[in-house]
C-alpha positions in Angstrom: 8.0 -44.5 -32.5 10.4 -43.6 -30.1 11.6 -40.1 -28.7 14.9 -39.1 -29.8 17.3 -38.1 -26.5 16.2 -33.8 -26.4 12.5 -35.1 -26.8 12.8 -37.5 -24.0 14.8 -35.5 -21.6 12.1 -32.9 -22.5 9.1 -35.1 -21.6 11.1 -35.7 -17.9 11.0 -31.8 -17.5 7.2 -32.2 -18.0 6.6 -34.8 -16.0 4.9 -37.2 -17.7 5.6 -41.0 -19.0 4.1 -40.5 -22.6 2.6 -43.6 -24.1 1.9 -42.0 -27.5 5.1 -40.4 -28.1 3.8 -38.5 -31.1 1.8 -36.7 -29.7 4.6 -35.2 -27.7 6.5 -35.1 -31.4 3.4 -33.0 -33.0 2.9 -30.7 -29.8 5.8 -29.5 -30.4 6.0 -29.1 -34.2 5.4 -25.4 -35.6 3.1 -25.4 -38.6 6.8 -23.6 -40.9 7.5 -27.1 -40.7 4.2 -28.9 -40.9 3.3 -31.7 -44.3 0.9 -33.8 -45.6 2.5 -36.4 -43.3 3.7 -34.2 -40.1 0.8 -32.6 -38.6 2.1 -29.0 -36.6 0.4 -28.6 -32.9 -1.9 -25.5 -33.8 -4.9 -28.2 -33.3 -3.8 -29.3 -30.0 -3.2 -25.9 -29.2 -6.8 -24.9 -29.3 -7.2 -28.1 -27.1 -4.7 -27.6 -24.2 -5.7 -23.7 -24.2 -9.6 -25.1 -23.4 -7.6 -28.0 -20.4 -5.7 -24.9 -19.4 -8.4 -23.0 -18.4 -10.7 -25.4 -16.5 -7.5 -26.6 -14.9 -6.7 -23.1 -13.3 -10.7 -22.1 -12.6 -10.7 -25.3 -10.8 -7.5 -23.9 -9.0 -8.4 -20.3 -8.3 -12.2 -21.3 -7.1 -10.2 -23.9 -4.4 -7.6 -21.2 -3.3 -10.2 -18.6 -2.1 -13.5 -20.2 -1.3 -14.6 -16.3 -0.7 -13.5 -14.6 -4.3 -16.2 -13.4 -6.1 -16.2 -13.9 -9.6 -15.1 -10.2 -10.1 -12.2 -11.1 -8.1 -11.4 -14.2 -9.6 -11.7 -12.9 -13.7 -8.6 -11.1 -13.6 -6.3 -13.5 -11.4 -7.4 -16.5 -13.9 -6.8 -14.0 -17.0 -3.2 -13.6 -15.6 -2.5 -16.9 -14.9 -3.3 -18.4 -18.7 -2.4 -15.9 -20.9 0.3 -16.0 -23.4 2.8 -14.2 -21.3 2.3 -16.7 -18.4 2.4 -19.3 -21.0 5.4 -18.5 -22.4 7.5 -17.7 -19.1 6.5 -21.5 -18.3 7.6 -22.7 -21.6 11.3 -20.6 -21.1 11.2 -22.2 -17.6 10.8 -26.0 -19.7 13.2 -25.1 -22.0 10.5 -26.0 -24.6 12.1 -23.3 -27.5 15.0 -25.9 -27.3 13.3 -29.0 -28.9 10.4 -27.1 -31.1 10.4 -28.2 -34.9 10.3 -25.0 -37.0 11.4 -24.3 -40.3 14.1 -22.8 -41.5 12.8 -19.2 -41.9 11.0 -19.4 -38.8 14.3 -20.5 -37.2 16.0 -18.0 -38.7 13.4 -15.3 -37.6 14.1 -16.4 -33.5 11.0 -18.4 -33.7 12.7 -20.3 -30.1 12.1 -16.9 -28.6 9.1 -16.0 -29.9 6.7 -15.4 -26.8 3.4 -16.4 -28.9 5.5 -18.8 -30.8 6.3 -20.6 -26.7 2.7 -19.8 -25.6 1.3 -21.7 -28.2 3.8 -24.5 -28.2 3.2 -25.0 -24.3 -0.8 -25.1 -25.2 -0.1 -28.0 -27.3 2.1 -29.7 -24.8 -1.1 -29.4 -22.4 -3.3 -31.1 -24.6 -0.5 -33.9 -25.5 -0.8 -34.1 -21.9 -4.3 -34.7 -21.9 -4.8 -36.8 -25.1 -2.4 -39.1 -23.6 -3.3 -39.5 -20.0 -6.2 -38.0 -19.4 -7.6 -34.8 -17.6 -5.9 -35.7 -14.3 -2.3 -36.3 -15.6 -3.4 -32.6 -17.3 -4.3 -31.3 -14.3 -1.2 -32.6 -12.5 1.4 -31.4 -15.2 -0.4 -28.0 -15.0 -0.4 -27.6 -11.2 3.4 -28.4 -11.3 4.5 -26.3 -13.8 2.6 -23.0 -13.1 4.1 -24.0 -9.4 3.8 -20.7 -7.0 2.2 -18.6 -9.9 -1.4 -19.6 -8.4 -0.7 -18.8 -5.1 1.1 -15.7 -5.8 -1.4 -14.4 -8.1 -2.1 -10.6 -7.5 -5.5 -10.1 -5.9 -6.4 -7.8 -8.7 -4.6 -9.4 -11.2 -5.8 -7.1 -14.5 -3.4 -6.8 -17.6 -1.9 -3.1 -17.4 -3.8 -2.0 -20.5 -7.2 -3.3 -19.0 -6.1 -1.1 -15.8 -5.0 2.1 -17.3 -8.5 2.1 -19.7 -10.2 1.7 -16.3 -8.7 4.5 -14.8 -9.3 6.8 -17.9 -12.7 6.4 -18.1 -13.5 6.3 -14.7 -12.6 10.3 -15.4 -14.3 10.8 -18.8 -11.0 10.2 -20.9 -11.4 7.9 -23.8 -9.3 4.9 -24.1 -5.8 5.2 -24.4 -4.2 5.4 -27.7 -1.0 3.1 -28.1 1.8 3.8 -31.2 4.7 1.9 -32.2 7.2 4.5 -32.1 10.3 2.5 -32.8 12.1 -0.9 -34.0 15.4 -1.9 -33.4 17.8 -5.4 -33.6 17.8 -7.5 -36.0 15.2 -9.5 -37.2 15.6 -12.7 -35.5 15.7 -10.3 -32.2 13.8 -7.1 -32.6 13.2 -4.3 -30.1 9.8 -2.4 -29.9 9.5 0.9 -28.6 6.0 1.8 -27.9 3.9 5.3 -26.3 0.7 5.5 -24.8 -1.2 8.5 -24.4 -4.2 9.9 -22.5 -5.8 12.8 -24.2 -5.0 14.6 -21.1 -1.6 15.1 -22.9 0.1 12.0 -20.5 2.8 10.0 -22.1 4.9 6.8 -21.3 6.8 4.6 -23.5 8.7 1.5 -22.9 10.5 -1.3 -24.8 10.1 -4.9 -25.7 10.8 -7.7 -27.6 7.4 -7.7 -28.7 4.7 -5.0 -28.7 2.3 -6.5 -27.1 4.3 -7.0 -23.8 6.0 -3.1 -24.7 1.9 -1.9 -24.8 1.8 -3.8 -21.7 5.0 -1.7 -19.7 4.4 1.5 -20.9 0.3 1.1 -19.6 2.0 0.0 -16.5 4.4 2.6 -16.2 1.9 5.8 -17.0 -1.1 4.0 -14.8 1.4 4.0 -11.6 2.8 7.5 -12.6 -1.2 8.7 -12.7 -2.2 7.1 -9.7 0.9 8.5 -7.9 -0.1 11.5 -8.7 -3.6 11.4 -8.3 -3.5 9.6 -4.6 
C-alpha cells in the first residue's frame, strides 16, 4: 500500500523509511475507528511502551555511569510517561494524521494527552516491527532529543513528591478533588485542590486532571517546602 501525502510527510518527521507502510497506517489508527478489517494501534501500543522503556534505561544507565538506581527510577519515570509522550507527539504533529472516529473527533481526540501518549507508543513499535530495535532506538534518541540530558536529577512526578513530604511528617496522603469543569467538551478545563490534613490547600487548572493533580501537588509541595526551609 502506499502512504497517502500527510502520512508520508509524517513518516519524514519521524525519521524513518517505512517498508511496511501499514504499520505506520495502524499505529496511528484510534480503536473509535477500528473494524474487522482495520486493526486500531492499542496492540502496538503495549509494544512500543515495552521498546520505550529499555530504549531510555539503556540511555539513562550511559548518561551517568555513577546513578544509583534510586537516582535513576524517577529520571526514567519522567522521561516515558504519558505527559513526556504526549509533548513529543505535539512536537511530531502526530494529532494531525491520527484516524479517529467521528465522536472521538468531535470530543478533541487530536488533543487528547493520553489519546497522543498512546498514539506515539504505537509509532514506537511501528518503528520497531519495521526496522528493528536499532532504528527504535535511533527514532527514540532523536525525538526525546535534550529531554535525556536535561532530565531533573530527582526527576519524581509532583504527587509522588508531595506524598513524600507528608509522610515524612506523619500526615497521610494527600487527598485530591475535582472541584471544577469548564469549556466545552471537545476542550474542557479541570480545576483541581489538594489538601494535607494539616488544613494546606492548592488548586490549579488543566486540560486534564491528571496533569491539574499534577500542578496543584507542585504548587503546594513548593509552597510547604518554602515554608518549612
Amino acid at each position: 500500500m502506499k502512504l497517502s501525502a500527510d502520512l508520508r510527510a509524517f513518516a519524514g518527521r519521524i525519521g524513518h523509511d517505512f517498508r511496511d507502510p501499514e504499520l505506520l497506517l495502524r499505529a496511528v489508527t484510534h480503536s473509535s475507528l477500528s473494524s474487522t478489517t482495520r486493526p486500531d494501534n492499542q496492540r502496538l501500543e503495549f509494544l512500543g511502551d515495552r521498546v520505550l522503556g529499555l530504549v531510555m534505561a539503556e540511555a539513562l544507565l550511559g548518561a551517568d555511569l555513577k546513578a544509583s538506581e534510586g537516582q535513576l527510577a524517577p529520571r526514567f519515570n519522567a522521561l516515558v510517561r504519558k505527559e513526556t509522550c504526549a509533548d513529543v507527539a505535539r512536537d511530531l504533529g502526530l494529532g494531525e494524521v491520527l484516524k479517529l472516529g467521528r465522536s472521538e473527533m468531535m470530543s478533541g481526540g487530536r488533543r487528547k494527552e493520553a489519546l497522543l501518549g498512546d498514539a506515539l507508543e504505537a509509532v514506537i513499535a511501528a518503528v520497531y516491527l519495521d526496522g528493528g530495535f536499532e532504528s527504535a532506538r535511533r527514532v527514540v534518541l532523536r525525538l526525546w532529543g535534550d529531554r535525556i540530558a536535561k532530565v531533573d536529577a530527582d526527576a519524581r512526578d509532583a504527587k509522588t513528591a508531595l506524598q513524600e513530604w507528608a509522610q515524612a511528617r506523619g500526615l497521610p496522603p494527600p487527598a485530591y478533588q475535582a472541584v471544577d469543569r469548564t469549556g466545552p467538551d471537545h476542550a474542557p478545563v479541570f480545576t483541581v485542590e489538594v489538601r494535607l490534613e494539616n488544613g494546606e490547600t492548592e488548586r490549579a487548572a488543566a486540560g486534564t486532571k491528571r496533569v491539574a493533580e499534577q500542578a496543584a501537588a507542585r504548587a503546594l509541595l513548593a509552597r510547604m517546602e518554602a515554608r518549612h526551609d
